[in-house]
KEMI-382866 format. One line per field, with one value per atom (N, C-alpha, C, O, CB): residue number from 1; atom name; x negated, y, z negated. Coordinates in steps of 0.001 Angstrom, whole numbers, padded with zeros to 6 digits. Atoms other than C-alpha are relative to their C-alpha. Glycine has a CB too. Example, Ala and Ser with C-alpha at 12.3 -4.5 7.8 and 13.67 -1.06 7.14 Angstrom:
residues 2
k = [1  1  1  1  1  2  2  2  2  2] $
a = [N  CA  C  O  CB  N  CA  C  O  CB] $
x = [-000890  -012300  -000900  -001936  000992  000820  -013670  000770  000261  -000414] $
y = [-001190  -004500  001200  001181  000027  -001190  -001060  001090  002198  000462] $
z = [000000  -007800  000000  -000665  -001246  000060  -007140  -000730  -000899  001415] $
end
This chain:
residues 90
k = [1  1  1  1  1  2  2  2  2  2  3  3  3  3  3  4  4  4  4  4  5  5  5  5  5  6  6  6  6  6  7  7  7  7  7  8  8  8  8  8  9  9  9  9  9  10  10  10  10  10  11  11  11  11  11  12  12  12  12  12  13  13  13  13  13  14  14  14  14  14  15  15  15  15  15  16  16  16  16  16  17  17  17  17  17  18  18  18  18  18  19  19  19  19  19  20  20  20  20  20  21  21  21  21  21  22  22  22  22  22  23  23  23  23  23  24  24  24  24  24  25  25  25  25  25  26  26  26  26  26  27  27  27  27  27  28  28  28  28  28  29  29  29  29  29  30  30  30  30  30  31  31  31  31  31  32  32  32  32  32  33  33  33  33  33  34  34  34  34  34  35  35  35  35  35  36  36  36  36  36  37  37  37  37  37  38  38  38  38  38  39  39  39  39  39  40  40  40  40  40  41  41  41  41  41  42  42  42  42  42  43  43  43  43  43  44  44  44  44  44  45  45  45  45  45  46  46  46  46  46  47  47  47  47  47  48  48  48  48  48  49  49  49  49  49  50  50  50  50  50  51  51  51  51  51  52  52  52  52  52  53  53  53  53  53  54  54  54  54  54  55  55  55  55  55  56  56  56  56  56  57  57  57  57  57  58  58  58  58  58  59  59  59  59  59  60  60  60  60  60  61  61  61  61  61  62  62  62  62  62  63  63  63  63  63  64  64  64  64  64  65  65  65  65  65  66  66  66  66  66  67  67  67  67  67  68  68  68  68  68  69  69  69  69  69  70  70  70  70  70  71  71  71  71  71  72  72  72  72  72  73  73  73  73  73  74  74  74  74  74  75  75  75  75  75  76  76  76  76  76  77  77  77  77  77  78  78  78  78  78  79  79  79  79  79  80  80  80  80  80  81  81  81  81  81  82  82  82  82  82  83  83  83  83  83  84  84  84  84  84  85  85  85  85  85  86  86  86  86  86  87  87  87  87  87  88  88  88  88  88  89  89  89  89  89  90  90  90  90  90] $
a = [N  CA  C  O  CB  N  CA  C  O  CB  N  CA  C  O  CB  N  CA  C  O  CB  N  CA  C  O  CB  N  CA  C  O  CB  N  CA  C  O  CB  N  CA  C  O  CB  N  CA  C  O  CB  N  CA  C  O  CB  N  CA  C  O  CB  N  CA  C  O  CB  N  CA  C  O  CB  N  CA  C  O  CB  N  CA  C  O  CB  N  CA  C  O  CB  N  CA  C  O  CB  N  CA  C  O  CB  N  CA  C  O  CB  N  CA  C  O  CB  N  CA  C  O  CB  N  CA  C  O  CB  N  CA  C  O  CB  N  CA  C  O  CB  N  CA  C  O  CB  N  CA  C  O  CB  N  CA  C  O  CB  N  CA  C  O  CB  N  CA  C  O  CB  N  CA  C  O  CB  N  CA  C  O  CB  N  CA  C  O  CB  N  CA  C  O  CB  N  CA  C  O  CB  N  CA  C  O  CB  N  CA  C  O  CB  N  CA  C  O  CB  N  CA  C  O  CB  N  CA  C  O  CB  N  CA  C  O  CB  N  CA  C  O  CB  N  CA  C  O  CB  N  CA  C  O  CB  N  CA  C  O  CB  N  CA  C  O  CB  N  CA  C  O  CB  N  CA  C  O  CB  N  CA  C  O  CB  N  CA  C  O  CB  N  CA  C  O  CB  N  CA  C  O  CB  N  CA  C  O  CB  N  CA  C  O  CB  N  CA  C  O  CB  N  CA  C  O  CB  N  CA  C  O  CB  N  CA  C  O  CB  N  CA  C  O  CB  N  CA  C  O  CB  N  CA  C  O  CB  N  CA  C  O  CB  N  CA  C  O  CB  N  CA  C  O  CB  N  CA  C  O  CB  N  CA  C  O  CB  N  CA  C  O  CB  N  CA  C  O  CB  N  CA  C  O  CB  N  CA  C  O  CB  N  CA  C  O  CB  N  CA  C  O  CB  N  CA  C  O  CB  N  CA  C  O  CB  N  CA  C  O  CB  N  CA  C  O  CB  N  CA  C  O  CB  N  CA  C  O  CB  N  CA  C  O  CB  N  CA  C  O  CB  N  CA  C  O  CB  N  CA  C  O  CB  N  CA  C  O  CB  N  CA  C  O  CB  N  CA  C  O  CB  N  CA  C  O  CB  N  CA  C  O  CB  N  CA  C  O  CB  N  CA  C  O  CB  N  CA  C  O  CB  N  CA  C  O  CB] $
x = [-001298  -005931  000743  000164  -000126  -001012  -003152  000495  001151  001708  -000475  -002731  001658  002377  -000719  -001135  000550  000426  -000406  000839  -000819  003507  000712  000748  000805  000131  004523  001714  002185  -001724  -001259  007890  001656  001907  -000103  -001380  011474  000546  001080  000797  -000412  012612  -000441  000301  000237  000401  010433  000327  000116  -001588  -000374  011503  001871  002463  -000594  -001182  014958  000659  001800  000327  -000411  015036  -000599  -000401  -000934  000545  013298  000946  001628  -001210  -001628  016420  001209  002019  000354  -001233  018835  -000284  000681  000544  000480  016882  000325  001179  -002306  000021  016685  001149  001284  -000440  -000996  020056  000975  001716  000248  -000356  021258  -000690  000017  -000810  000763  018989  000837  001331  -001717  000202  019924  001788  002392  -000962  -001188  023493  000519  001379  000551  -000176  023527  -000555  -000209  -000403  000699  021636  001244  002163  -002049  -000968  024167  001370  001858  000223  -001099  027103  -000267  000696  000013  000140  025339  -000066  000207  -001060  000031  024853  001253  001650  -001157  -001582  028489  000310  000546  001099  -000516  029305  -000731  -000116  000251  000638  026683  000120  000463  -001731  000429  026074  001874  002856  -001600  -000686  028429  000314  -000426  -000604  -000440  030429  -000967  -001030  001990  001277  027700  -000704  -000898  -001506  000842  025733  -000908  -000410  -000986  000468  023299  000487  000166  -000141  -001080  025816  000363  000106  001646  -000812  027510  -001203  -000557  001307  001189  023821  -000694  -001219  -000796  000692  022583  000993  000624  -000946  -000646  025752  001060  001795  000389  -000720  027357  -000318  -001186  -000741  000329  027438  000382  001153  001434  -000696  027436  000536  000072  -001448  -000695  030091  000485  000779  001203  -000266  030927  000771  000487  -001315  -000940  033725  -000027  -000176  001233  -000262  034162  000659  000375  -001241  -000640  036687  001301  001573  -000461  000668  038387  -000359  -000132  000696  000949  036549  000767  001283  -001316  -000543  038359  -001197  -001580  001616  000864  036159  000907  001843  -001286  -000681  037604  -000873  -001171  001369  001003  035569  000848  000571  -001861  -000844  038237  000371  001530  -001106  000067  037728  000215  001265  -001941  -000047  037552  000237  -000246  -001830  -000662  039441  000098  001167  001158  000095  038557  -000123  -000696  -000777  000323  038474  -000519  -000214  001480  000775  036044  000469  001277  -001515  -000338  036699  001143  001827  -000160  001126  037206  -001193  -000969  000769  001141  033792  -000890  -000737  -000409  000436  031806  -000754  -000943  000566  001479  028276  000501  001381  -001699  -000052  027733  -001522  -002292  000851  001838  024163  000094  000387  -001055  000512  023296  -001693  -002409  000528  001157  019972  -000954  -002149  000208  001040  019301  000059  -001027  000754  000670  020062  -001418  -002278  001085  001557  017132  -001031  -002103  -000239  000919  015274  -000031  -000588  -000128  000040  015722  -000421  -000942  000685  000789  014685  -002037  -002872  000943  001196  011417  -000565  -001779  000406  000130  011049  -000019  -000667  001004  -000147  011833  -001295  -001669  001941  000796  009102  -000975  -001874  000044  001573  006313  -000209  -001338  -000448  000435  006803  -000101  -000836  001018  000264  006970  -001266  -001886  001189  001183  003944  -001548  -002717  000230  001285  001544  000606  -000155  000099  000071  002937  -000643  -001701  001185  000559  002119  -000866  -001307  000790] $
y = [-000600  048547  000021  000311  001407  000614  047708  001783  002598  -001283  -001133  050797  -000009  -000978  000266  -000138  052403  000946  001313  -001321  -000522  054425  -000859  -002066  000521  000803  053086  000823  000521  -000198  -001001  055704  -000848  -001382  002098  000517  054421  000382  -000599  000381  000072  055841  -000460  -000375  000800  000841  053992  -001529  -002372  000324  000898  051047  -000094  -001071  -000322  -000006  051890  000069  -000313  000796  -000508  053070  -001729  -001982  001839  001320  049180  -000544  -000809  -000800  000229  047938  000011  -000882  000481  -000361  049710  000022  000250  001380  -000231  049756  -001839  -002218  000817  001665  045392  -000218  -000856  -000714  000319  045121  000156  -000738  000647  -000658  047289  -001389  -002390  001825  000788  045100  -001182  -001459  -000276  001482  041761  -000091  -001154  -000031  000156  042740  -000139  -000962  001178  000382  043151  -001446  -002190  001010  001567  040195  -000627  -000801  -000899  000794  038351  000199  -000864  000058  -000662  040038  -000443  -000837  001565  000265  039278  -001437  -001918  000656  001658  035438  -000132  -001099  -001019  000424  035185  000080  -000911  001006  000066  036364  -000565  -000780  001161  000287  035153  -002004  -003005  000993  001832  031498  -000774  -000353  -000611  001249  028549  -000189  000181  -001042  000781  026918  -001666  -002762  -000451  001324  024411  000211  001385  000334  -000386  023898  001488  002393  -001277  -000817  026585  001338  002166  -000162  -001523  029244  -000063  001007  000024  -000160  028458  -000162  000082  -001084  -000195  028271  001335  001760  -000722  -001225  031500  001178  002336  000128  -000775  033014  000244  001213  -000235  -000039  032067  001557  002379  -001324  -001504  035131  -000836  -001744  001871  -000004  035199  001558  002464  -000156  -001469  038041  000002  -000981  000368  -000612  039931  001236  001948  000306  -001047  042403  000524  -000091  -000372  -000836  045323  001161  001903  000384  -001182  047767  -000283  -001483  001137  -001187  049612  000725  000149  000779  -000601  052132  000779  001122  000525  -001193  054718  001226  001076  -000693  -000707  057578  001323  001647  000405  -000916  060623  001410  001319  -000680  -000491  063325  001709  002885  -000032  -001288  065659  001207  001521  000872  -001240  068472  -001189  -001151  001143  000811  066045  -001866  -002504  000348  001301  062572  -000940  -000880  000202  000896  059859  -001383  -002006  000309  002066  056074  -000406  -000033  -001123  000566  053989  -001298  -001722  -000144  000734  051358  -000745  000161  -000010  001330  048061  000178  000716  -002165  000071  047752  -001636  -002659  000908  001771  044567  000351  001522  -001101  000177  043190  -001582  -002333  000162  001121  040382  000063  001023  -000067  000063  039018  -001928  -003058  000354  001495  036298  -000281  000717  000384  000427  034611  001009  001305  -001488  -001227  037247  001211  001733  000643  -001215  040291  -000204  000640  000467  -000285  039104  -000581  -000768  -000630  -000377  038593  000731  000539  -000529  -001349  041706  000936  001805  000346  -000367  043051  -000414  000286  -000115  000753  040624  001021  000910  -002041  -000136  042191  001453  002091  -000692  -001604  045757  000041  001214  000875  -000370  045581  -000118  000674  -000414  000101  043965  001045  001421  -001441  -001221  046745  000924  001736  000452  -001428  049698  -000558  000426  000681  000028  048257  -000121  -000005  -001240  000118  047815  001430  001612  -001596  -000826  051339  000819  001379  000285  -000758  053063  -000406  000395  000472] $
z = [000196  -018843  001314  002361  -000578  -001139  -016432  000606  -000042  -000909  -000434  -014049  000136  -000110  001271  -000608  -012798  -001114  -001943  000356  000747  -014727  -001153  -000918  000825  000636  -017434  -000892  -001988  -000618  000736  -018294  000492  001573  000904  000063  -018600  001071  001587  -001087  -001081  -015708  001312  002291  000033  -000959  -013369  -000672  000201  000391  000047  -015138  000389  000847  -001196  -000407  -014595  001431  001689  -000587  -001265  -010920  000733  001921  000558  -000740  -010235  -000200  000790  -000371  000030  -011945  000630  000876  -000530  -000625  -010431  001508  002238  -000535  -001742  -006627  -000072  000730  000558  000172  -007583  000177  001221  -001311  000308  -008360  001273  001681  -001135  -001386  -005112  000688  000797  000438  -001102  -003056  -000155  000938  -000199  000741  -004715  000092  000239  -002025  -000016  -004719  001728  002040  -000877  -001146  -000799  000730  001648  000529  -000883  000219  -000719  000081  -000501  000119  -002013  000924  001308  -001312  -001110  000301  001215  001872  000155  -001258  003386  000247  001346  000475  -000214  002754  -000461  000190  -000841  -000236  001900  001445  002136  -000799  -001439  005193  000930  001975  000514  -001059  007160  -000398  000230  000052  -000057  006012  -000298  -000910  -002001  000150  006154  -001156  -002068  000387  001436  003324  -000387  000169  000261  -000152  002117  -001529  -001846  001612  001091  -001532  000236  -000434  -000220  -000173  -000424  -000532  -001384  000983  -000012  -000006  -001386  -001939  001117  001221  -003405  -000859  -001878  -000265  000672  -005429  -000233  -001262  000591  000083  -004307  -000056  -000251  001167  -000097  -004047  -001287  -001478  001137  001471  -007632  -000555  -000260  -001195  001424  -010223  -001292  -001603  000065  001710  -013875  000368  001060  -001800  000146  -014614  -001251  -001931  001008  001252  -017433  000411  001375  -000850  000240  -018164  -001242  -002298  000232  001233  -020420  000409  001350  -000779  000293  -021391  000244  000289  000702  000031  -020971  -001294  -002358  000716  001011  -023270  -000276  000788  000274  000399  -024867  -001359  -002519  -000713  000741  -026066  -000650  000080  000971  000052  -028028  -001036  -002227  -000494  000914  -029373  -000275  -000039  000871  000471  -030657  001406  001676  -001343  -001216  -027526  001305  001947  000095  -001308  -024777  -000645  -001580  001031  -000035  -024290  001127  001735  -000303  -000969  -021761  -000014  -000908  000546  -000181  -020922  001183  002316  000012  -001259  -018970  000398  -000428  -000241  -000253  -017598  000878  001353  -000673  000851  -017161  001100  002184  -000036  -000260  -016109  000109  -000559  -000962  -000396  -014810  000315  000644  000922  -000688  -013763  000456  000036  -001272  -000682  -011476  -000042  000010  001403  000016  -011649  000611  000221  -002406  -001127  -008830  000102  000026  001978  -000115  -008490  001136  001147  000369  -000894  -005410  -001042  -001293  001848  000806  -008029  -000851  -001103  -001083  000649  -009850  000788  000212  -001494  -001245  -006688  000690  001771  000718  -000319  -005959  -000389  000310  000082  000686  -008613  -000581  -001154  -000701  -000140  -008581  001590  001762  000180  -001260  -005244  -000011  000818  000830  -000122  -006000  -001235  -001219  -000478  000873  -008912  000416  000135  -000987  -000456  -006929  000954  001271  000713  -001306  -004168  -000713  -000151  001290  000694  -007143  -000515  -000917  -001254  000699  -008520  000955  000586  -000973  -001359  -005230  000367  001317  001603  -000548  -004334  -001279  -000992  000728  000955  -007736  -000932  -001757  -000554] $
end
């Protein structure tokens, strides 16, 4: 049986720690590297937009949005990276 935690919020905080990570490294190789294939491979996004949201629940009335994700080849090496370090620490 495969040790460690195994609760939704340790899957979520690897997510969201991956994504952080994965989102700065993509930021820092924009600025740091040269205009060159490289740069534009690791530095592409898929993006997605949504909203805005309009919620209304009679007593309270708000809207979210618009709202976006960017997901680059480092966010999910970041997350690869934030899971193997939560899983050798716990």
């Amino acid at each position: 049986m495969a040790g460690g935690p195994r609760r939704p919020a340790f899957y979520l905080s690897v997510l969201i720690t991956g994504f952080l990570l994965g989102g700065f490294l993509a930021v820092l190789l924009r600025q740091v590297l040269p205009d060159s294939p490289a740069k534009a491979f690791f530095t592409s996004a898929a993006r997605s937009d949504w909203g805005p949201v309009t919620i209304n629940l009679l007593v309270v009335h708000f809207t979210l949005g618009p709202m976006g994700i960017d997901i680059t080849l480092l966010s999910v090496l970041g997350v690869a990276i934030a899971y193997f370090v939560a899983k050798s620490l716990f």
